[in-house]
Structure formats: structure tokens, C-alpha cells
VEXKE-541977 format. One line per field, with one value per residue: residue number from 1; x, y, z of N, C-alpha, C in turn. Coordinates in Angstrom, 3 decimals, m for minus. Layout:
VEXKE-541977
nr: [NUM/...]
nc1: [X/...]
nc2: [Y/...]
nc3: [Z/...]
cac1: [X/...]
cac2: [Y/...]
cac3: [Z/...]
cc1: [X/...]
cc2: [Y/...]
cc3: [Z/...]
END
This chain:
VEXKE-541977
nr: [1/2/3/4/5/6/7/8/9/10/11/12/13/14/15/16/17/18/19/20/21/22/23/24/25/26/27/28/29/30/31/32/33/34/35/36/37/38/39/40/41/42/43/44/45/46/47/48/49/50/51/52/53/54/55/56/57/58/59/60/61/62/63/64/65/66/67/68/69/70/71/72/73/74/75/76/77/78/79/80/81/82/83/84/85/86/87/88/89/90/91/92/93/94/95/96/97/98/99/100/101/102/103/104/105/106/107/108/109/110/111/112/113/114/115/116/117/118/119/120/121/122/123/124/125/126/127/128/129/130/131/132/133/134/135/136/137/138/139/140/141/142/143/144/145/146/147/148/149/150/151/152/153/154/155/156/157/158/159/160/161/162/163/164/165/166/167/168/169/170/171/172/173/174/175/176/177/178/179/180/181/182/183/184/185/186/187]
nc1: [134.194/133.400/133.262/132.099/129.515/129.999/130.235/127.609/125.596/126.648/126.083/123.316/122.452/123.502/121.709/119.047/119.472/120.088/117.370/116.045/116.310/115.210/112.285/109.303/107.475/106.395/105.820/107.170/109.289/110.439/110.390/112.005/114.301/114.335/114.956/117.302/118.591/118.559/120.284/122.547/122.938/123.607/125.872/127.252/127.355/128.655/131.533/131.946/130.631/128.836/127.439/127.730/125.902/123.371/122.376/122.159/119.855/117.967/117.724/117.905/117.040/114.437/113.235/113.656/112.378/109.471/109.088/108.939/107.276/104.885/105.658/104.303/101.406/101.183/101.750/101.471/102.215/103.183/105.666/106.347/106.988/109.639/111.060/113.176/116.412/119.366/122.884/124.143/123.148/124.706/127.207/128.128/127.673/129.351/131.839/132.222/132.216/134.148/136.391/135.619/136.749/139.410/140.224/140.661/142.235/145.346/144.722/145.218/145.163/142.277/142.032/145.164/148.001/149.434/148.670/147.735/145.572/145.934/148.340/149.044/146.477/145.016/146.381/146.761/144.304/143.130/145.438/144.992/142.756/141.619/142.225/142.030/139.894/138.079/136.458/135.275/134.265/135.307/134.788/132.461/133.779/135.552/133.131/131.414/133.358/135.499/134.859/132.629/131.086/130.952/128.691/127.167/126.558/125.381/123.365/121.619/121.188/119.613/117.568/116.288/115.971/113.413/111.723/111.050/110.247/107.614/106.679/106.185/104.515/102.381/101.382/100.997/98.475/97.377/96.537/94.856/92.731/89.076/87.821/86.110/82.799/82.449/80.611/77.220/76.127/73.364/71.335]
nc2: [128.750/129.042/131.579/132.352/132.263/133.686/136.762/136.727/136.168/137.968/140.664/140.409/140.596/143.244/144.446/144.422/145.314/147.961/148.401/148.185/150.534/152.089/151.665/152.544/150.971/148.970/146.605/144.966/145.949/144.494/141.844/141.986/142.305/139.775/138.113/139.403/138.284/135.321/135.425/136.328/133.630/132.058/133.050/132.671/129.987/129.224/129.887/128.219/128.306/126.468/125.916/129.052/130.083/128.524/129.405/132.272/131.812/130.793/132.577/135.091/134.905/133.692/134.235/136.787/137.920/136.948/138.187/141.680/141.507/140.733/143.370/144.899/144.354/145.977/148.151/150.999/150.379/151.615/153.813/156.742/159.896/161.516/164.678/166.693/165.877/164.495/164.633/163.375/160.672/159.151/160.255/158.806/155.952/155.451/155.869/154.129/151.839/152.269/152.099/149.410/148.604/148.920/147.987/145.545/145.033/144.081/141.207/137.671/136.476/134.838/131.506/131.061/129.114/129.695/131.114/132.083/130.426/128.044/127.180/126.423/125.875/124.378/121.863/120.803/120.202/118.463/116.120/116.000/115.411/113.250/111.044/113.244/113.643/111.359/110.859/109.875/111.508/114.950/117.028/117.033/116.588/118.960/121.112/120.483/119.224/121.262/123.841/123.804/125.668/127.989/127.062/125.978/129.004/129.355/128.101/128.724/131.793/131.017/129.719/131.689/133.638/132.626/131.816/134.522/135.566/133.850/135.492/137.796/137.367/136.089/138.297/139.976/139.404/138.879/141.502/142.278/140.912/141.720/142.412/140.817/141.113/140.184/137.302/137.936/137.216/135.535/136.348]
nc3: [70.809/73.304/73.628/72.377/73.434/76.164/75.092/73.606/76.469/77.903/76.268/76.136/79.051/79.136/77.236/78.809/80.992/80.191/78.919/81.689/83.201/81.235/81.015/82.755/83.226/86.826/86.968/84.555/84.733/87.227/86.321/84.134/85.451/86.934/84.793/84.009/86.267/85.402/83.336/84.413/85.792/83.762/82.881/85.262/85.323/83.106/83.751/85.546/88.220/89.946/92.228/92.892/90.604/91.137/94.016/93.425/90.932/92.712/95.056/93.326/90.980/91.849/94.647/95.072/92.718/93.327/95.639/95.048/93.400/95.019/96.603/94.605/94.829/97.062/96.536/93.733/90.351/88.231/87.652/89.477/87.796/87.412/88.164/87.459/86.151/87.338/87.657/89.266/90.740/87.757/88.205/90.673/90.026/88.235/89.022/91.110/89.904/88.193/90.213/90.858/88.828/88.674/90.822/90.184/88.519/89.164/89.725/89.350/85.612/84.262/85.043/84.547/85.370/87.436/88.721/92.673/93.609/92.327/92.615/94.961/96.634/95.075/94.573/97.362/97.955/96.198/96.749/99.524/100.462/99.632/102.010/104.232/104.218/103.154/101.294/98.610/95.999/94.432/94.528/96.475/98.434/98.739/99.091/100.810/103.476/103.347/102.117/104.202/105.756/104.024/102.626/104.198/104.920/102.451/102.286/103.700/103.549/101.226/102.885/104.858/103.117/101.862/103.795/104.694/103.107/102.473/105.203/104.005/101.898/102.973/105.146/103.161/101.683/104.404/104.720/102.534/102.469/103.373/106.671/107.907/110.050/113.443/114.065/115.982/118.897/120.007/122.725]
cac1: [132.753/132.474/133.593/130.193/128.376/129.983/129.714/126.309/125.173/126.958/125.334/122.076/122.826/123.533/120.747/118.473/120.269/119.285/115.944/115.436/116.592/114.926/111.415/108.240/106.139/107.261/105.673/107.900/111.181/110.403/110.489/113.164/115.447/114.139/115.810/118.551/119.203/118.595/121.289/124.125/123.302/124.156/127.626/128.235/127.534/129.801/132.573/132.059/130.731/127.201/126.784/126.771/124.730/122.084/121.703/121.763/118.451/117.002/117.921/117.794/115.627/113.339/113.145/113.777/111.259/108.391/109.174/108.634/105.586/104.378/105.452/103.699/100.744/100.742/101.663/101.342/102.653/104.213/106.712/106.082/107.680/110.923/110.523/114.226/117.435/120.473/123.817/124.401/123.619/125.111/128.376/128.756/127.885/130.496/133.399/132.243/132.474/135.904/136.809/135.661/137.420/140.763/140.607/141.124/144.005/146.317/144.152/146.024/144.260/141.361/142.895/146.528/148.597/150.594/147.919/147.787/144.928/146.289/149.676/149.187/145.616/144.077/147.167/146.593/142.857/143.732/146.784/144.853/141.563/141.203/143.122/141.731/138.047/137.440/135.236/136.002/134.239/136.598/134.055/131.710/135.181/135.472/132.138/130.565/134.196/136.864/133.740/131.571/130.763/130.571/127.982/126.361/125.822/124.585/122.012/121.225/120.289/118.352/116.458/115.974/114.732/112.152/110.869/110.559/109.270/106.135/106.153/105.924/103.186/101.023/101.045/100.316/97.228/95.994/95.900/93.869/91.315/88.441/87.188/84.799/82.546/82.842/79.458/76.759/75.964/72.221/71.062]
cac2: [128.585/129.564/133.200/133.627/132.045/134.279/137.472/136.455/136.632/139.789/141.379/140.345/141.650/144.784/145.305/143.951/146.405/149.091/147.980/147.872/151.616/153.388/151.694/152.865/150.440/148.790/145.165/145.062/145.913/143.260/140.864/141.810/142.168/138.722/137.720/139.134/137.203/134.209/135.490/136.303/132.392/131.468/133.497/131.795/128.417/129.192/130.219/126.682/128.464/126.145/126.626/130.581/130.209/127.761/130.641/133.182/131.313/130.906/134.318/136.218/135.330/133.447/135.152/138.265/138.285/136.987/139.775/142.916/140.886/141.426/144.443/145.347/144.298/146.835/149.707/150.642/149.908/153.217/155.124/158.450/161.043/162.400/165.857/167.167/164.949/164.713/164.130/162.752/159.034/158.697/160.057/157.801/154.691/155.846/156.162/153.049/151.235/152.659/151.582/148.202/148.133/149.349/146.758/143.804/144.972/142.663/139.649/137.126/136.179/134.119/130.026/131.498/127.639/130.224/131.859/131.226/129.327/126.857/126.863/125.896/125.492/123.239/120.795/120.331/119.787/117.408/115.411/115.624/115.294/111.213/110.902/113.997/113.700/110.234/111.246/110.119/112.865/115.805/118.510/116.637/116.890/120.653/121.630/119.718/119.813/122.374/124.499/123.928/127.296/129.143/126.275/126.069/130.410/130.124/127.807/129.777/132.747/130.583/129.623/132.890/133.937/131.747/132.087/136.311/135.828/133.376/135.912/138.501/136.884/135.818/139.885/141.129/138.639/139.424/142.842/143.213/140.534/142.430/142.401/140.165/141.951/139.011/136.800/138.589/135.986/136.180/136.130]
cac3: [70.971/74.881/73.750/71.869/74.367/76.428/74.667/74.215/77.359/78.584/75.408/76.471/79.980/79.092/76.923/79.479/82.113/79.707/79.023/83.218/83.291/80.697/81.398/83.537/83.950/87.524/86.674/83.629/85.630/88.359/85.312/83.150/86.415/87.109/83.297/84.144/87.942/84.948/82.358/85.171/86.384/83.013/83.387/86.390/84.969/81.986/84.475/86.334/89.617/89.580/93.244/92.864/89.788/91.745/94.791/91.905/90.880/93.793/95.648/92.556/90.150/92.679/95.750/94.497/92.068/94.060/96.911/94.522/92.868/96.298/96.737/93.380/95.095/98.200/95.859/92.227/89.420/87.425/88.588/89.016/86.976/87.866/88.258/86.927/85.930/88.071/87.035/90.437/90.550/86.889/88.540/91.529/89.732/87.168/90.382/91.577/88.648/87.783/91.241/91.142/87.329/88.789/91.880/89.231/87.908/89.706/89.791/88.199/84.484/84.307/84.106/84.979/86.242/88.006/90.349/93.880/93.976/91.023/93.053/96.131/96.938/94.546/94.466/99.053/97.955/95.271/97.144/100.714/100.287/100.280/103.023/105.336/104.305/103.072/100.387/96.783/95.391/94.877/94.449/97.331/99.871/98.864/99.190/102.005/104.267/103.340/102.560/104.954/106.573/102.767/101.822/105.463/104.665/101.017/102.446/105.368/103.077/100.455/103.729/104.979/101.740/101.678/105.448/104.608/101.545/103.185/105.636/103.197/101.096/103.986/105.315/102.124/101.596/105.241/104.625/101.348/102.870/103.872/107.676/108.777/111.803/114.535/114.813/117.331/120.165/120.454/124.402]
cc1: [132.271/132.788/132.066/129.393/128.353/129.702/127.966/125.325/125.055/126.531/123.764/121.597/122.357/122.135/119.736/118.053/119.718/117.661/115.073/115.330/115.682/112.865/110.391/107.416/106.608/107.172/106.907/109.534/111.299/110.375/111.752/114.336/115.352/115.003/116.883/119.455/119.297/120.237/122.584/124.053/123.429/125.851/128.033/128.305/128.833/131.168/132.873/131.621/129.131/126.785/126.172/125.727/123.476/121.588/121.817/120.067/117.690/116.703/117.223/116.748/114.214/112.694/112.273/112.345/109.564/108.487/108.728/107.498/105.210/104.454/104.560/102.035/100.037/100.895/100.745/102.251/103.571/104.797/106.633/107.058/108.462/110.863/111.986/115.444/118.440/121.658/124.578/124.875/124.633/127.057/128.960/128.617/129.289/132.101/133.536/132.523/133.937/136.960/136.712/136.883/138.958/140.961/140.963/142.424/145.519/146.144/145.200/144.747/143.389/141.938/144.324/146.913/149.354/150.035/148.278/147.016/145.091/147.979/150.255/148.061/145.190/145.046/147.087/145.320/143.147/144.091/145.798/143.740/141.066/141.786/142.354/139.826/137.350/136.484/136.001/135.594/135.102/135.719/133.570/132.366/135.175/134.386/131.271/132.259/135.240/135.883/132.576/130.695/130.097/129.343/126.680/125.284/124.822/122.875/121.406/120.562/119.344/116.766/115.755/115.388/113.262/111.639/110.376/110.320/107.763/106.087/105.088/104.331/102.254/100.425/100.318/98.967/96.170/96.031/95.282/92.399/90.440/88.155/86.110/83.900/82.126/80.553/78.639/76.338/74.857/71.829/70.158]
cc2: [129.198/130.909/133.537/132.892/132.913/136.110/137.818/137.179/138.077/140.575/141.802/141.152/142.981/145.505/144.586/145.142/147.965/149.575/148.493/149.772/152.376/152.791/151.989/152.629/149.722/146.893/143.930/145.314/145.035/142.124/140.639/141.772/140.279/137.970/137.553/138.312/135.929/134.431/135.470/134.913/131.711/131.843/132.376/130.455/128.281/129.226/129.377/126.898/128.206/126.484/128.140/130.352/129.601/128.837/131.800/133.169/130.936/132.231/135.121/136.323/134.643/134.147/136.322/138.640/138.193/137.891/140.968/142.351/141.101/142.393/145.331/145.356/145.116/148.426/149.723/150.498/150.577/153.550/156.267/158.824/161.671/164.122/166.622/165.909/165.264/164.234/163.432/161.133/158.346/158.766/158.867/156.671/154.438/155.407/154.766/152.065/151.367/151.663/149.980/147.657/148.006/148.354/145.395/144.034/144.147/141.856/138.973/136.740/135.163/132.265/130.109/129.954/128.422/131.470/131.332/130.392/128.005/126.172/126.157/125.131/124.536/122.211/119.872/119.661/118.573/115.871/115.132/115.135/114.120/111.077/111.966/113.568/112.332/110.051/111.399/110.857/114.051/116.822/118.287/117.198/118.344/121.126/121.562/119.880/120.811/123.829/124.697/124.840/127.837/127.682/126.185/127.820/130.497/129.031/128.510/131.246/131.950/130.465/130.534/133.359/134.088/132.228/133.976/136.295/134.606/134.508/137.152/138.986/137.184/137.002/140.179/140.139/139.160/140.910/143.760/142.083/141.545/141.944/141.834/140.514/140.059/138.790/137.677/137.223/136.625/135.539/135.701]
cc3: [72.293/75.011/73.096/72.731/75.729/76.385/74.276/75.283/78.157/77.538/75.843/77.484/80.135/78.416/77.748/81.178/81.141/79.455/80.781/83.689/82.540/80.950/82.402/84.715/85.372/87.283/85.979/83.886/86.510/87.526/84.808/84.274/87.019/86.085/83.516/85.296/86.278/83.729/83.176/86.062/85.519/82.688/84.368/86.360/84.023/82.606/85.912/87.778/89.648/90.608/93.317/91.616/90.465/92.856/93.709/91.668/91.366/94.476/94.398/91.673/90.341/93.698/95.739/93.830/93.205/95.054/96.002/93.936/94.190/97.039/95.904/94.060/96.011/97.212/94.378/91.169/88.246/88.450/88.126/88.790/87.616/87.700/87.475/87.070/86.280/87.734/88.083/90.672/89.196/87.645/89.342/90.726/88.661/88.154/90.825/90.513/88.271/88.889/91.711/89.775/88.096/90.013/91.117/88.650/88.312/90.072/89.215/86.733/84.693/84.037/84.094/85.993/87.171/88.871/91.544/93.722/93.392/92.109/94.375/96.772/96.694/94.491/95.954/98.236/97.129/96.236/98.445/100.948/100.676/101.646/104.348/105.071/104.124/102.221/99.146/96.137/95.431/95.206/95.966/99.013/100.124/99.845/100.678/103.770/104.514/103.181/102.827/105.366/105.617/102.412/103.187/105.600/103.729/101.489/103.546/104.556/102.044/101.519/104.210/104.288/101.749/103.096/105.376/103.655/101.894/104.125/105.188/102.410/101.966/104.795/104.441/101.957/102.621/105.166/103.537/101.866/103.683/105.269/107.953/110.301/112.030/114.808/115.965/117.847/120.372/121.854/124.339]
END
């Protein structure tokens, strides 16, 4: 069942990812890229990683979105016409792609009892956990003391986010309000 919910998704994805590419309008790509921040935080739910999925959906298909909606606002809205077609970007993303493909190759398998992190890691966390942290939650112990720092960052950019995306807004607002000439002071 969690193979077609997986397939699924990465179906969707892709045609979503195609969709974002072959369209125009720019409104309409600041949307559907919005979709997709929502479809790859249903991957990462499916693949038990809720934290990244939760900054996913904040960063990505919050953030994110509202920033180019406000960018949408200082520019326009089409993208102008490509003037001739380059076989350029198709290559590098092609190399890179290959290159990220060929870096997995000696991962261990997805759920492998006989990874490192199954072998050594999660059995300390497990076994030490009550004892070093004091916190009957297991996830809570992880999250909050063993990773502190990686949980102390992902909120540190959600926050960030947010603080340049009000700043963002509140620019682009004062600079389509029109000019008020300043009261004359009659003598």
C-alpha cells in the first residue's frame, strides 16, 4: 500500500516539475512550485522525516511562495520569450543529476538492520537516552537533546524566513503607495 502512495506522489511530482517548466505564465509557476514544496512534504512524511516535512511546509511551500507572490508584485507576470534554445542548462542538470544518482550507490538500502545508523546509533539512543537525558519520550530526547543544534538551525531558518519575508512585504507595499506631499504650515 505505501508503494502506491509512494509512486503516487513522485508521479505527481514529476508531472508537476514538468508542468513548472514548460509553462509561461509566472503566477502559475509560483503556484504549482508551491504544490510541489506540498507533494515533496508528503514524501517526507511517508519516509517518517515529519520534522523535514514541517520546514518543507513552512520554508517551502510557505515562505517561498509568499516571497515570489511579492516578487510578482514588483515585476510582471510572463516571461519573456527566449530568443534561441540552448542545449546547455539541459546538459548540466543532466551531469548533476547523474552525479548525485551515482553518489547513492553505496548508501546502504532504505530499512537495511545492518546500516550504521541501525547498528550502532539508534541502539546508544535507545539504551542511553533515559538515563543521559531524563526524558521518557524517545523522539522528544533525540530531537530536543542529541539534536539540539540541527533543531535549534531548522528553527533559526523558519525564523529568518519569516522576519525577510515581513520585511519583504512591508518594502514592496511602501513602494507602490503613492506619495503624500507633506502638509503646508500656513504662517
Amino acid at each position: 500500500m505505501i508503494e502506491i502512495v509512494d509512486i503516487s506522489l513522485l508521479t505527481l511530482m514529476a508531472v508537476v516539475a514538468v508542468a513548472i517548466s514548460r509553462l509561461r505564465n509566472l503566477f502559475g509557476v509560483v503556484m504549482l512550485a508551491g504544490f510541489y514544496s506540498l507533494l515533496s512534504c508528503g514524501v517526507f512524511v511517508v519516509l517518517d522525516a515529519v520534522d523535514v516535512a514541517f520546514t518543507e511546509a513552512a520554508v517551502g511551500a510557505g515562505a517561498s511562495t509568499v516571497i515570489l507572490l511579492g516578487t510578482l508584485l514588483l515585476t510582471s507576470s510572463e516571461e519573456k520569450a527566449q530568443r534561441s534554445w540552448s542545449p546547455l542548462p539541459l546538459l548540466v542538470v543532466l551531469a548533476v543529476g547523474g552525479l548525485l544518482v551515482y553518489s547513492t550507490l553505496d548508501m546502504p538500502r532504505y530499512g537495511d538492520p545492518a546500516a550504521p545508523a541501525h547498528t550502532h546509533v539508534a541502539p546508544r539512543y535507545i539504551q542511553e537516552s533515559p538515563t543521559e537525558i531524563g526524558v521518557p519520550n524517545m523522539v522528544t530526547s533525540v530531537l530536543a537533546s542529541y539534536r539540539g543544534y540541527d533543531t535549534l538551525g531548522e528553527t533559526t531558518v523558519i525564523f529568518t524566513a519569516g522576519i525577510g519575508l515581513l520585511l519583504l512585504i512591508g518594502s514592496a507595499f511602501r513602494a507602490t503607495e503613492p506619495h503624500k506631499p507633506a502638509p503646508r504650515v500656513q504662517e
